[in-house]
C-alpha positions as CSV (number, residue, x, y, z in Angstrom):
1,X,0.0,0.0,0.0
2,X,1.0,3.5,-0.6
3,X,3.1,5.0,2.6
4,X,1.6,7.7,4.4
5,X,3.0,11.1,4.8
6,X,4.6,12.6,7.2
7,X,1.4,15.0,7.9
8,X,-0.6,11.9,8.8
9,X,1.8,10.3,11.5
10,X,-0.4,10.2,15.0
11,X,0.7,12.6,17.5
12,X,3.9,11.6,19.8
13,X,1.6,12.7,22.9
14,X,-0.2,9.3,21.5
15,X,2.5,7.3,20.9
16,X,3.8,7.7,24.3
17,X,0.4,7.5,26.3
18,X,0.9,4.4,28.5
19,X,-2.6,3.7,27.9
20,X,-1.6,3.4,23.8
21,X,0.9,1.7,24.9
22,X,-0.4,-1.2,26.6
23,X,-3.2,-1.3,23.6
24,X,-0.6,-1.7,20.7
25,X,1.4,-4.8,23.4
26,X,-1.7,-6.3,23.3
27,X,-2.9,-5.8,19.9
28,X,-6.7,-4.5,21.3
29,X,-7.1,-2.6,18.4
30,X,-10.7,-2.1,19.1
31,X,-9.1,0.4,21.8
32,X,-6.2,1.6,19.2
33,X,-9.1,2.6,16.8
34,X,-10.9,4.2,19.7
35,X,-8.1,6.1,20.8
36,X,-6.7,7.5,17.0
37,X,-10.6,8.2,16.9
38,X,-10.7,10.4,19.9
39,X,-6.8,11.7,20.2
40,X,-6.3,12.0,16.5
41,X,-9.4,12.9,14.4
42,X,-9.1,9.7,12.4
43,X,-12.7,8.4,12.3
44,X,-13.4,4.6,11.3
45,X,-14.1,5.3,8.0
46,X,-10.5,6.9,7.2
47,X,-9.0,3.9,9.7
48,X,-10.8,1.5,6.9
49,X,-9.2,3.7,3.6
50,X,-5.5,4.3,5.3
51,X,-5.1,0.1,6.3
52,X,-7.2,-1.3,3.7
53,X,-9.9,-2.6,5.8
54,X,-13.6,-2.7,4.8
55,X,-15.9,0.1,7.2
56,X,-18.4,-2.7,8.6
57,X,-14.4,-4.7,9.9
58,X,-13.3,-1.3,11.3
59,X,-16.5,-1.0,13.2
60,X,-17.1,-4.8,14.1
61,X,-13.5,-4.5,16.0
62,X,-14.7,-0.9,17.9
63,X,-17.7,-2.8,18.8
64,X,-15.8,-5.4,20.2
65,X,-17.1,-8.4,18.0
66,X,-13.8,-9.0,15.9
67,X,-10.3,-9.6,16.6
68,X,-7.4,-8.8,13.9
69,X,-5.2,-11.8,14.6
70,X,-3.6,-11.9,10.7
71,X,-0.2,-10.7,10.5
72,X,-0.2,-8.9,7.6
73,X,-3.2,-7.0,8.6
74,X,-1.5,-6.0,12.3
75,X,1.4,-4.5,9.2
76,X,-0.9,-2.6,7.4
77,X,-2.6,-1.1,10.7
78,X,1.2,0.1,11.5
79,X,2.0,0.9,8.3
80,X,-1.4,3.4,7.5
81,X,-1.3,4.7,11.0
82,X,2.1,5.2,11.5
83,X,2.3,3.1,14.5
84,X,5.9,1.9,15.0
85,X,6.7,-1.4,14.7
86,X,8.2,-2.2,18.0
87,X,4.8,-0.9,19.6
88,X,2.9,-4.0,18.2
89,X,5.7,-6.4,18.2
90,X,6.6,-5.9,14.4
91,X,10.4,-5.2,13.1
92,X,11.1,-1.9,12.5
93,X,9.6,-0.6,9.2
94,X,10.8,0.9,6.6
95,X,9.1,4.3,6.7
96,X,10.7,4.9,10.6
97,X,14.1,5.9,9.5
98,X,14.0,9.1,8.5
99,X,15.9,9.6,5.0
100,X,19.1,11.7,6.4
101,X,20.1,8.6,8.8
102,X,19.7,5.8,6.4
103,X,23.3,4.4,5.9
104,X,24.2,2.7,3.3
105,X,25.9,-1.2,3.6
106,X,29.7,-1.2,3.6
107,X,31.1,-3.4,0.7
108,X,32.7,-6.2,1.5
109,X,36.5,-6.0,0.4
110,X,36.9,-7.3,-3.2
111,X,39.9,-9.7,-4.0
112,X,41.3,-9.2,-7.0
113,X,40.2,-11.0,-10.1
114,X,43.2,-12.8,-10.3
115,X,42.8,-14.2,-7.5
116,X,38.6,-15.0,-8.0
117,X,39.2,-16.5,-11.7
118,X,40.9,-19.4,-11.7
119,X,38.5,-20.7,-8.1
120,X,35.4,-20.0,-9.8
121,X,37.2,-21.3,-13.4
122,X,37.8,-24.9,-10.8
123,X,34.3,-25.4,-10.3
124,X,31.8,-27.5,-12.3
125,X,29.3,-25.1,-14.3
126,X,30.8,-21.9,-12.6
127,X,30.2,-19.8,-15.4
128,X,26.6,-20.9,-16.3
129,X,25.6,-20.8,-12.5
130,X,27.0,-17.1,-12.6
131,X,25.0,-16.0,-15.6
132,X,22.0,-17.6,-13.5
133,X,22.6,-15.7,-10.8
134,X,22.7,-12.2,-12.8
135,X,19.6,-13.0,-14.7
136,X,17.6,-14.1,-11.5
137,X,18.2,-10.8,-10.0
138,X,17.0,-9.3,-13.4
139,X,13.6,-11.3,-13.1
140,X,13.3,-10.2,-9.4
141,X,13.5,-6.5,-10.5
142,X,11.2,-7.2,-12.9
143,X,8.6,-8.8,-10.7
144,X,9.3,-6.2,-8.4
145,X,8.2,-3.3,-10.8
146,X,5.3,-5.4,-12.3
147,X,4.0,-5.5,-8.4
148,X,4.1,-2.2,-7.8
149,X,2.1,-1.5,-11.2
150,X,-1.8,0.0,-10.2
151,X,-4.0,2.3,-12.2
152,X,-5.7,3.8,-9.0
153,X,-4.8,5.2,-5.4
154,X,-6.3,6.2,-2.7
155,X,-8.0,9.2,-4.1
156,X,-9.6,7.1,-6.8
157,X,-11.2,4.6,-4.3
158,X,-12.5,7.5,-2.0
159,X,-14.0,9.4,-4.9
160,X,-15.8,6.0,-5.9
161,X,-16.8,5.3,-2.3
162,X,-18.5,9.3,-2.4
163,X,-20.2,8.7,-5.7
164,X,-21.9,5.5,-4.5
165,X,-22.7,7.6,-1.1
166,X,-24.3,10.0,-3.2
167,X,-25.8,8.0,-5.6
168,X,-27.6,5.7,-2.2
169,X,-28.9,9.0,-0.5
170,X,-30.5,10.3,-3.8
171,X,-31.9,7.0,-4.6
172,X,-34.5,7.4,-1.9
173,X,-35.9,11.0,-3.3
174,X,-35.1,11.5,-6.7
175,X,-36.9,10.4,-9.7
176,X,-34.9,6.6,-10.3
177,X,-35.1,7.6,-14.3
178,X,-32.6,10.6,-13.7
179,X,-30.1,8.8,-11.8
180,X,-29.8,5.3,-14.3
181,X,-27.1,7.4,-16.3
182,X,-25.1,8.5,-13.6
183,X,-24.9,4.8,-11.9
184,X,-24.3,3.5,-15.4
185,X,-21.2,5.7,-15.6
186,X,-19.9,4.9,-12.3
187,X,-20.3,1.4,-13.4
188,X,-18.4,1.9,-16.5
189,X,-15.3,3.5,-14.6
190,X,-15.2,0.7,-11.9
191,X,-15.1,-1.7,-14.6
192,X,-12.6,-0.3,-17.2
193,X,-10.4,-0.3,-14.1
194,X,-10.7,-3.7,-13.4
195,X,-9.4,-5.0,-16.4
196,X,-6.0,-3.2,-15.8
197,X,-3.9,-3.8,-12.5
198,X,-4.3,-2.5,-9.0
199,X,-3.2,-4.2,-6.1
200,X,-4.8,-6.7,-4.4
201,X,-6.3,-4.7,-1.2
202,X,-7.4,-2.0,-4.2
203,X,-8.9,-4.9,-6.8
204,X,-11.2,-5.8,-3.6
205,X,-11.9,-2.4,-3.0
206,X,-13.2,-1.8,-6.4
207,X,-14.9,-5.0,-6.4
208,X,-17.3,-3.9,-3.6
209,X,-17.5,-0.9,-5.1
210,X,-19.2,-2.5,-8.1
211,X,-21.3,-4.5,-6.3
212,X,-22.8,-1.5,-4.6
213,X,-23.5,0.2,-7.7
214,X,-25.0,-3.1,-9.3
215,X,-27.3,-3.2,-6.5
216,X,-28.1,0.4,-7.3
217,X,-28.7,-1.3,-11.1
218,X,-30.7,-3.9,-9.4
219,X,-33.4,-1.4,-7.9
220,X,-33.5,0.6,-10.4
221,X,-34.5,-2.1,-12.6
222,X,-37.2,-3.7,-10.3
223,X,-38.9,-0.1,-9.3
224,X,-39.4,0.3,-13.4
225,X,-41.0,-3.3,-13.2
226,X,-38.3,-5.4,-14.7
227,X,-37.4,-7.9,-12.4
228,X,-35.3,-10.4,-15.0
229,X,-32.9,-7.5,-15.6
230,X,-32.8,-7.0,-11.4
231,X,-32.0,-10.6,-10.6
232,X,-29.3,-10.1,-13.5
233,X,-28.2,-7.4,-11.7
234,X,-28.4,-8.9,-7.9
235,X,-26.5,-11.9,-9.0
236,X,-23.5,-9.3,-10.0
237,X,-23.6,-8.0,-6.5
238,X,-23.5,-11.8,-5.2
239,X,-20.4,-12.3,-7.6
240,X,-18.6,-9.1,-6.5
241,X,-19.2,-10.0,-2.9
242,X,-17.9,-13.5,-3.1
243,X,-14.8,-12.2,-4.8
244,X,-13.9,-9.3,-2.6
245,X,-15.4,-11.5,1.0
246,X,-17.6,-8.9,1.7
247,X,-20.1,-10.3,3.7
248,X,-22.7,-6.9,4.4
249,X,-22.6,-7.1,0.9
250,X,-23.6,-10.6,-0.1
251,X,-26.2,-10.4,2.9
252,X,-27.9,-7.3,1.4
253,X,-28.2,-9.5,-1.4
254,X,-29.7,-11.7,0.0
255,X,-32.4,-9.1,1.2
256,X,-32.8,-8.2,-2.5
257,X,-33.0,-11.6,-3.9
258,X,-36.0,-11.8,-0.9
259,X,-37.4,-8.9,-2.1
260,X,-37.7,-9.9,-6.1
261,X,-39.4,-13.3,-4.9
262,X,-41.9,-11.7,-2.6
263,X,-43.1,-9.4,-5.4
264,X,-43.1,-12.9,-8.0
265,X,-45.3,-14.4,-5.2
266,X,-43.0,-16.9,-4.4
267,X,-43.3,-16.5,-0.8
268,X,-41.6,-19.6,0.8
269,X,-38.6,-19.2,-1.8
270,X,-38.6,-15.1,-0.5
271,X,-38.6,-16.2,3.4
272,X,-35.9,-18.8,2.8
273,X,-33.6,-16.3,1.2
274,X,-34.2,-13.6,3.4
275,X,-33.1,-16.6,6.1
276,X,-30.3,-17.7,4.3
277,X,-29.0,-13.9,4.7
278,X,-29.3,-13.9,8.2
279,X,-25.5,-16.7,8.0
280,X,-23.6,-14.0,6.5
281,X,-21.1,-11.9,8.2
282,X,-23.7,-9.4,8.5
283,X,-21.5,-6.1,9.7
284,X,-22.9,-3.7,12.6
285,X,-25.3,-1.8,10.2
286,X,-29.3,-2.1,10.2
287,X,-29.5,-5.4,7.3
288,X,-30.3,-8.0,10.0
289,X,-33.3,-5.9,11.2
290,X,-33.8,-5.6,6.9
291,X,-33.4,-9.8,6.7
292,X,-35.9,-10.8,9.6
293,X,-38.7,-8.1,8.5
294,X,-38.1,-9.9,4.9
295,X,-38.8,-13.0,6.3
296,X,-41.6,-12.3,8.9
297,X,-43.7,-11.1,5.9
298,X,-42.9,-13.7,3.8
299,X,-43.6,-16.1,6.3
300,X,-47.3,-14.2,7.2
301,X,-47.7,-14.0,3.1
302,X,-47.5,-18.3,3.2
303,X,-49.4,-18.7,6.0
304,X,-47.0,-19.1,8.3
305,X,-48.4,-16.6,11.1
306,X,-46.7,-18.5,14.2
307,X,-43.1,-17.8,12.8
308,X,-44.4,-14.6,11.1
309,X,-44.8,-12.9,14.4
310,X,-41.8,-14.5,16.2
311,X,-39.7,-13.7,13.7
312,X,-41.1,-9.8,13.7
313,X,-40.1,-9.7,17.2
314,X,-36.7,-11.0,16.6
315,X,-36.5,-8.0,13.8
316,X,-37.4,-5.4,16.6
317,X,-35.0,-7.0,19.0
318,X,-32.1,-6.7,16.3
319,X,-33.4,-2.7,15.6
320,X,-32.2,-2.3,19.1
321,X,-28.8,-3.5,18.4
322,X,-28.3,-2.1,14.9
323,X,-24.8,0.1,14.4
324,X,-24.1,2.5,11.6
325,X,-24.5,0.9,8.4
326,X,-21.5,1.3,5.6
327,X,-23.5,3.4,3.2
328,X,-26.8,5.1,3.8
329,X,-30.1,5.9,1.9
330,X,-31.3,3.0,-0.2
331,X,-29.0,0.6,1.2
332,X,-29.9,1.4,4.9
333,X,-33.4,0.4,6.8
334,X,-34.7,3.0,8.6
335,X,-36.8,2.8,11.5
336,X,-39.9,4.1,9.3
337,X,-39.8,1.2,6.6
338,X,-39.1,-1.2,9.0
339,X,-42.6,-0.1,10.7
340,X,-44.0,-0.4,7.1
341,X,-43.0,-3.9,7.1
342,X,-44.4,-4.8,10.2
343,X,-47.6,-3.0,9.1
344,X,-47.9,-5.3,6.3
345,X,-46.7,-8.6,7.8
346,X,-49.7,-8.1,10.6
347,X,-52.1,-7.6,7.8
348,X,-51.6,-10.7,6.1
349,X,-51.6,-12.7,9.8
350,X,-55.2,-11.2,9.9
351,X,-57.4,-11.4,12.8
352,X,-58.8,-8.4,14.8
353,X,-56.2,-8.0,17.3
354,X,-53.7,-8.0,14.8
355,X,-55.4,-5.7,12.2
356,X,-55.6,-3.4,14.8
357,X,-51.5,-3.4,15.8
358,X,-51.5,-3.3,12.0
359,X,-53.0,0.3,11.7
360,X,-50.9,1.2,15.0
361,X,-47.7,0.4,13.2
362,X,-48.8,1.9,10.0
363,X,-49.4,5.1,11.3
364,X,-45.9,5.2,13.4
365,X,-44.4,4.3,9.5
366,X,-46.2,7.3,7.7
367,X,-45.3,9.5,10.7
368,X,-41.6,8.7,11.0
369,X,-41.6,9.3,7.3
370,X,-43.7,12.9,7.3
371,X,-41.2,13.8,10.7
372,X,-37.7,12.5,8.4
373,X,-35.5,15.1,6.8
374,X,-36.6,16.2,3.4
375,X,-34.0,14.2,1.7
376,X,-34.5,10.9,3.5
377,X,-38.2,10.8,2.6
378,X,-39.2,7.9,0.2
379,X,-42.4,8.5,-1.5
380,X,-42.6,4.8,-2.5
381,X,-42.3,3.3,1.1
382,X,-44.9,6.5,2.5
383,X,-47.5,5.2,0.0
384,X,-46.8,1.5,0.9
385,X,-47.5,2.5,4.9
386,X,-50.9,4.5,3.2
387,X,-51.6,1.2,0.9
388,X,-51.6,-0.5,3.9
389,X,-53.5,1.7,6.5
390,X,-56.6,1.2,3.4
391,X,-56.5,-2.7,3.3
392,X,-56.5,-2.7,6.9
393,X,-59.6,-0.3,7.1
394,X,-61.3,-2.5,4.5
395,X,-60.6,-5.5,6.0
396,X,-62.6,-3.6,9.0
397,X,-65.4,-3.1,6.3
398,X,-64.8,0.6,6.0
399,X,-64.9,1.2,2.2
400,X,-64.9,5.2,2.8
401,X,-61.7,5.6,5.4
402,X,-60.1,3.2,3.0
403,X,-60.7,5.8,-0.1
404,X,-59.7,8.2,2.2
405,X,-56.0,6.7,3.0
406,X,-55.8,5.8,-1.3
407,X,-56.5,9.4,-1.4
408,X,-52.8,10.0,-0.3
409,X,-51.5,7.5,-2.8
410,X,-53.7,8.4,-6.0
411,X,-52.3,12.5,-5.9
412,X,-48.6,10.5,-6.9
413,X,-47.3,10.9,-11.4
414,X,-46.0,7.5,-11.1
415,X,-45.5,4.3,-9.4
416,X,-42.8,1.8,-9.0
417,X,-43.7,-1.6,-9.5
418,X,-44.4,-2.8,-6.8
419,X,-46.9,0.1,-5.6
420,X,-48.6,-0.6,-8.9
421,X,-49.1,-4.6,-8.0
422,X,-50.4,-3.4,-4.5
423,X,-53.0,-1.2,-5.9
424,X,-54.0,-4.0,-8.0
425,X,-54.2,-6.4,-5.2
426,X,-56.4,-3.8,-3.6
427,X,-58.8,-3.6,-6.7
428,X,-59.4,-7.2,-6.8
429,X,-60.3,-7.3,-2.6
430,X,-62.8,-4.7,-3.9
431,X,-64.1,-6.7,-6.0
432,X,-64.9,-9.9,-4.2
433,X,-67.1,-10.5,-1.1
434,X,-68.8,-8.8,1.0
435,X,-67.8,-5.6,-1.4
436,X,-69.3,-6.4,-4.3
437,X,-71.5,-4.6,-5.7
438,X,-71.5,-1.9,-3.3
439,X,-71.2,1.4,-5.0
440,X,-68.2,2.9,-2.9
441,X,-66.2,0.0,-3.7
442,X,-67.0,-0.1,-7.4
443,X,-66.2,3.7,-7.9
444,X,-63.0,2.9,-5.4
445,X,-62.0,0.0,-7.9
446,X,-62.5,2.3,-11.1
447,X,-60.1,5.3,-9.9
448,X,-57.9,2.6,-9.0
449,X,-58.0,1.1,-12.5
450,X,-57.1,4.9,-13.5
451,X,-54.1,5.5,-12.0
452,X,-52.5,1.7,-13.1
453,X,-52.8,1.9,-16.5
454,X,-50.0,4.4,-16.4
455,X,-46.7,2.9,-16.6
456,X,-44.7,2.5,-13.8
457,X,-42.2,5.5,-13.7
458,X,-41.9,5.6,-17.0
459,X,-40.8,9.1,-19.3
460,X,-37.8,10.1,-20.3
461,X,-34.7,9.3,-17.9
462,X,-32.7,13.4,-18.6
463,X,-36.3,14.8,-18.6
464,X,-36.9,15.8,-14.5
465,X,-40.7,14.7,-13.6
């Protein structure tokens, strides 16, 4: 990895803190992070960049839950902080001696030629194990420069890291047609620099990289109703993560592979993937809370309502325990949605009791969501917790305060997908017992049948809607 400079060494008030000290002798680098955290301003997420560590491993060790027992990763933590060698048990590295007091190795005295020719002329293949010897040192320069060969550095990867940031956050609030371009060009770069070298810390780097921004490609492509082109997509992401080990990754796929089977209405296959996600290496972030709501409502969905609702709790229970994840917006689960999902699975269970706590958690959804900074607001997930609120006041029998929650949801230009197949569902409740017939309930189905003819967030992607 590239060497730091001198403007990033830690402070000696650190270095000699007996505290620091006794952290680095014992290799608790849970407490060394805290400590450069605190001391120096160096926050996980530049701990992660300067050792070539993944976010979610930087905050797994704070937390306590991981230990860094691998030599060459206790090197690269005293290499990218500028710990010094002794402090963690390592031989002096190369960075510590400062330029001006290198010294140079004495040559050994050199007999003369005379006397060196006719001993090496004596033995057996002398002058071919000579020329051997010369061109062997040749090939180990040569590997030696083809090693240090990379077409990115540090800037690169953090510039990629912010665009997929970005790219997340907006995801949740901006129209999904106006950002396909710009997550097709970040695609385009990650890839172009995958078929030329890097090293291998930054070749894993830019492999999760890309399987972030496929799973940008993946909803995308499943909120404008194309779910062949998502699972293409999804299965990138699973590729990515398997190449680069990062777990949070491959368990967010998971989540999404869950998600395209729900809305296929293959409900068992959903809950079993969304289970199946739960034996990753899940990180510290919110995608076990994600995994068990996924499967509590694909379990209620089959008819599963025992394991629905004890699996719901188990998603509340890992809420409470849920760290920062590695990237927010889209790839987060806020408290909102997961209120959304809990609002849904309740409805499917059925039963009075439970229709009721289904209208409770609704409402705590679409108030989270109204209460949420502008920019964190998702109008798809608000009109799901609305959707919702109306099939549990028609399952009541109230056709009116039904219409009156759709109200919220029919004032949307477009859909995604998956709003579009709720609405639908909803129409065809309407028309089947004891709502047949009723007037409310066919003028209720009719506006429906309106608003789903459009297509789902179609237009123009560079025209703004």
């Amino acid at each position: 990895m590239p060497e730091p400079s001198r403007s990033q060494e830690l402070p000696v008030s650190l270095l000699t803190d007996p505290v620091m000290i006794e952290a680095c002798r014992t290799r608790d680098f849970g407490r060394v992070f805290k400590l450069v955290k605190v001391r120096a301003g160096i926050y996980p997420s530049m701990i992660a960049r300067r050792c070539d560590l993944t976010p979610s491993r930087v905050g797994e060790v704070i937390a306590g839950r991981r230990q860094l027992l691998h030599m060459d990763v206790i090197e690269r933590i005293s290499d990218g902080l500028r710990i010094p060698g002794h402090m963690l048990g390592l031989a002096r590295r190369s960075w510590e001696a400062p330029p001006s007091l290198t010294t140079k190795p004495r040559k050994p005295a050199e007999a003369p030629a005379s006397v060196i020719a006719p001993l090496v002329a004596g033995l057996p293949g002398a002058g071919e194990g000579v020329r051997s010897l010369a061109a062997d040192t040749g090939l180990s320069a040569r590997l030696a420069r083809h090693a240090a060969e990379t077409n990115v550095n540090t800037l690169v990867l953090e510039q990629f890291d912010a665009d997929v940031e970005r790219l997340a956050r907006d995801f949740v609030s901006r129209p999904v047609p106006l950002l396909i371009p710009e997550i097709r060009t970040a695609q385009s770069g990650v890839f172009q620099l995958l078929e030329g070298r890097q090293h291998p810390s930054q070749t894993r780097h830019l492999y999760v990289v890309a399987g972030w921004l496929s799973g940008l490609a993946a909803h995308a492509s499943f909120d404008l109703g194309n779910r062949s082109a998502a699972a293409t997509h999804v299965r990138t992401v699973v590729q990515c993560a398997e190449i680069s080990e990062h777990s949070p990754l491959r368990a967010w796929a998971r989540s999404f592979q869950s998600l395209i089977a729900y809305w296929a209405g293959d409900y068992r296959r959903a809950g079993d993937l969304a289970q199946a996600g739960q034996r990753e290496g899940l990180g510290t972030g919110t995608v076990k809370a994600r995994l068990l709501s996924l499967e509590a409502r694909a379990r209620a969905a089959s008819g599963d309502n025992r394991n629905a609702l004890r699996t719901l709790a188990l998603a509340h229970e890992a809420r409470g325990t849920a760290g920062p994840d590695e990237f927010p917006g889209v790839f987060s689960f806020p408290e909102a949605k997961q209120w959304a999902y809990a609002g849904t699975t309740l409805l499917a269970v059925e039963g009075g009791e439970q229709i009721r706590h289904a209208i409770s958690a609704s409402n705590r959804a679409v108030e989270l969501y109204r209460g949420g900074p502008e920019g964190d607001r998702s109008p798809g997930d608000l009109q799901a917790a609305h959707l919702d609120l109306a099939t549990a006041h028609l399952a009541g029998g109230d056709v009116e305060g039904a219409g009156a929650k759709l109200s919220e949801v029919f004032g949307a230009e477009t859909y995604t997908a998956s709003i579009t197949i709720r609405l639908r569902n909803l129409a065809a409740l309407l028309g089947s017992e004891p709502y047949r017939g009723a007037r409310s309930a066919i003028d209720l189905r009719a506006h429906i049948h309106e608003v789903t003819v459009r297509p789902a967030l179609a237009g123009n992607p560079t025209e703004p809607r």
